[in-house]
C-alpha positions, 0 to 999 in steps of 0.5 A, a space after each residue: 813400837 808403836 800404839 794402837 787402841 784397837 789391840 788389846 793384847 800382845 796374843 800377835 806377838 807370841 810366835 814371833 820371837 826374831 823381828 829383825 830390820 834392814 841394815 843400812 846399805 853402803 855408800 857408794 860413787 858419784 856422791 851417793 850415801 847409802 840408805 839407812 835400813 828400813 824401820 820396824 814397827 811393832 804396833 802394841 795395845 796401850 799400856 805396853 812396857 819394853 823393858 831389857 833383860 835386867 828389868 829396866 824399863 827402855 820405853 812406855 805405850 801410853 797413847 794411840 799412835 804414840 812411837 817408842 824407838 827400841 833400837 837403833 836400826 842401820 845407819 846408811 854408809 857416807 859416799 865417796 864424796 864425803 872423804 874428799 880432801 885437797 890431795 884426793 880429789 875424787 876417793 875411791 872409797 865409800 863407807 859400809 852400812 852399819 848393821 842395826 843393834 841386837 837385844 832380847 826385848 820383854 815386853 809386859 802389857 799391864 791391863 787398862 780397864 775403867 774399873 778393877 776387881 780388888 779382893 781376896 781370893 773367891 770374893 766373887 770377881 769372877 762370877 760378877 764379871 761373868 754376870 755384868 759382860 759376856 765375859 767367860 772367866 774360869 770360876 771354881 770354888 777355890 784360892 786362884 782360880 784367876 791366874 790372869 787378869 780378864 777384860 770384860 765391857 759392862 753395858 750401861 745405860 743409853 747404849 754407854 759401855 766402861 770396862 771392868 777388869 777381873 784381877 787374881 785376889 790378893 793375899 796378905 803379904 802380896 806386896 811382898 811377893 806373897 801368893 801372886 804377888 806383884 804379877 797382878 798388882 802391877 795390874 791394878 795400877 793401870 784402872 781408874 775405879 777400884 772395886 772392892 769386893 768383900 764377900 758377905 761371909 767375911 768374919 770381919 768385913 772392916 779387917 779384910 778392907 783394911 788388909 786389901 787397902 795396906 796391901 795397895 799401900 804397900 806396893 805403892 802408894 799412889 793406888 790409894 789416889 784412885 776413886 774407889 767402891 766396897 760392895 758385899 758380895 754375894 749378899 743374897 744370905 743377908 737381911 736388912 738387919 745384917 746389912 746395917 751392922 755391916 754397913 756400921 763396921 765400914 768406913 763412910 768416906 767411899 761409896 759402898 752397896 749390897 749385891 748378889 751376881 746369883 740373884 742379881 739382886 744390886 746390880 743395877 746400884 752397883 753400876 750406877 755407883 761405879 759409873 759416877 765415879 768412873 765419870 767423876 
């Protein structure tokens, strides 16, 4: 597999079960070795696993142009030549062709996007994707409403664009499987910017940040090395007054703002706190 930046999802692949390469041609007379079969190249989105029936991980898509081989295709058969020996000057036999290997392949495209959405269900990722891109994910007041993860591109400033990522809420326990568990989590592991969405209707602002950020430990540890922001959604129903003692329950070692996707109000601060760590 090869690939390619200018995919952005394995959508080309989905009814093409059976990709089958030649299989190496027979050698022949006069010297001649068989060809080997000709190659198959599957170009795919960056971020694309290749893994095995068990789960094991054959190969990784990290760059444009870069090539993992999945299997070995048919190796071309010896001429006759190859069999000569000093009682058989001239063998009138020659190798066959091997045939190429046969495997299932899975292939997994984990989201690659400058900043990814992290929070409960109905935090508000949804509306504030729809709002900041033209973006169109499903939003409906209700727990997962994302079953998978949405790209959207965010324009900034000077004509300069970064890509956000609407990943489905995580649950308490999701590390262990819980709720959706480890099919968005492993998401998240592939975007350079957490966004933490607390909505402003939370009962303990402080807890749920601590649950989301365990629930990141958790699954590994390593996500917790990434740059991150905590926004309060939805905060069109807080004054001044509310906004302080919130702000006072928070950690102060992270960027943090205030913003409604209804009224837009905190938009433009929220880009440009998500665009310096982004550029960081």
């Amino acid at each position: 597999m090869k690939g390619n930046s200018q995919m952005w999802t394995l959508l080309a692949l989905r009814y093409t079960r059976h990709l089958r390469a030649e299989n190496g041609k027979n050698g022949g007379q006069n010297q001649l070795t068989g060809a080997d079969g000709n190659n198959v190249i599957i170009e795919v989105p960056i971020g694309t696993i290749a893994k095995d029936e068990q789960g094991n991980i054959i190969g990784e898509i990290m760059e444009d142009g870069q090539q993992v081989i999945l299997l070995e295709g048919g190796k071309g058969g010896l001429g006759n030549t190859h069999f000569k020996s000093p009682t058989n000057q001239t063998p009138r036999y020659a190798q066959p062709g091997l045939p190429g290997i046969e495997m299932p392949i899975i292939l997994e495209l984990k989201i690659l996007a400058d900043v990814g959405l992290v929070g409960f269900p109905n935090a508000g990722k949804s509306t504030l994707l729809s709002v900041v891109s033209a973006a169109k994910p499903k939003i409906a007041d209700y727990a997962f409403t994302t079953l998978t993860p949405n790209l959207g591109i965010v324009e900034y400033r000077n004509h300069q664009s970064f890509v956000m990522a609407d990943i489905p809420g995580i649950i308490e326990g999701a590390a262990e499987g819980k709720g959706l568990g480890h099919r968005f989590l492993r998401h998240i592991e592939r975007n350079s910017v957490l966004l933490f969405l607390i909505p402003a209707d939370s009962d303990d602002h402080a807890k749920e940040y601590q649950i989301l950020l365990n629930e990141l430990k958790k699954y590994n540890p390593e996500l917790l090395d990434k740059g991150r922001v905590l926004a309060i959604s939805k905060s069109d129903m807080l004054d001044d007054e509310l906004k302080a003692e919130i702000s006072a329950v928070l950690p102060k070692d992270i960027p943090m703002t205030f913003f409604s996707s209804v009224t837009q109000q905190g938009l433009t601060e929220l880009k440009d706190l998500l665009w310096r760590e982004i550029n960081a």
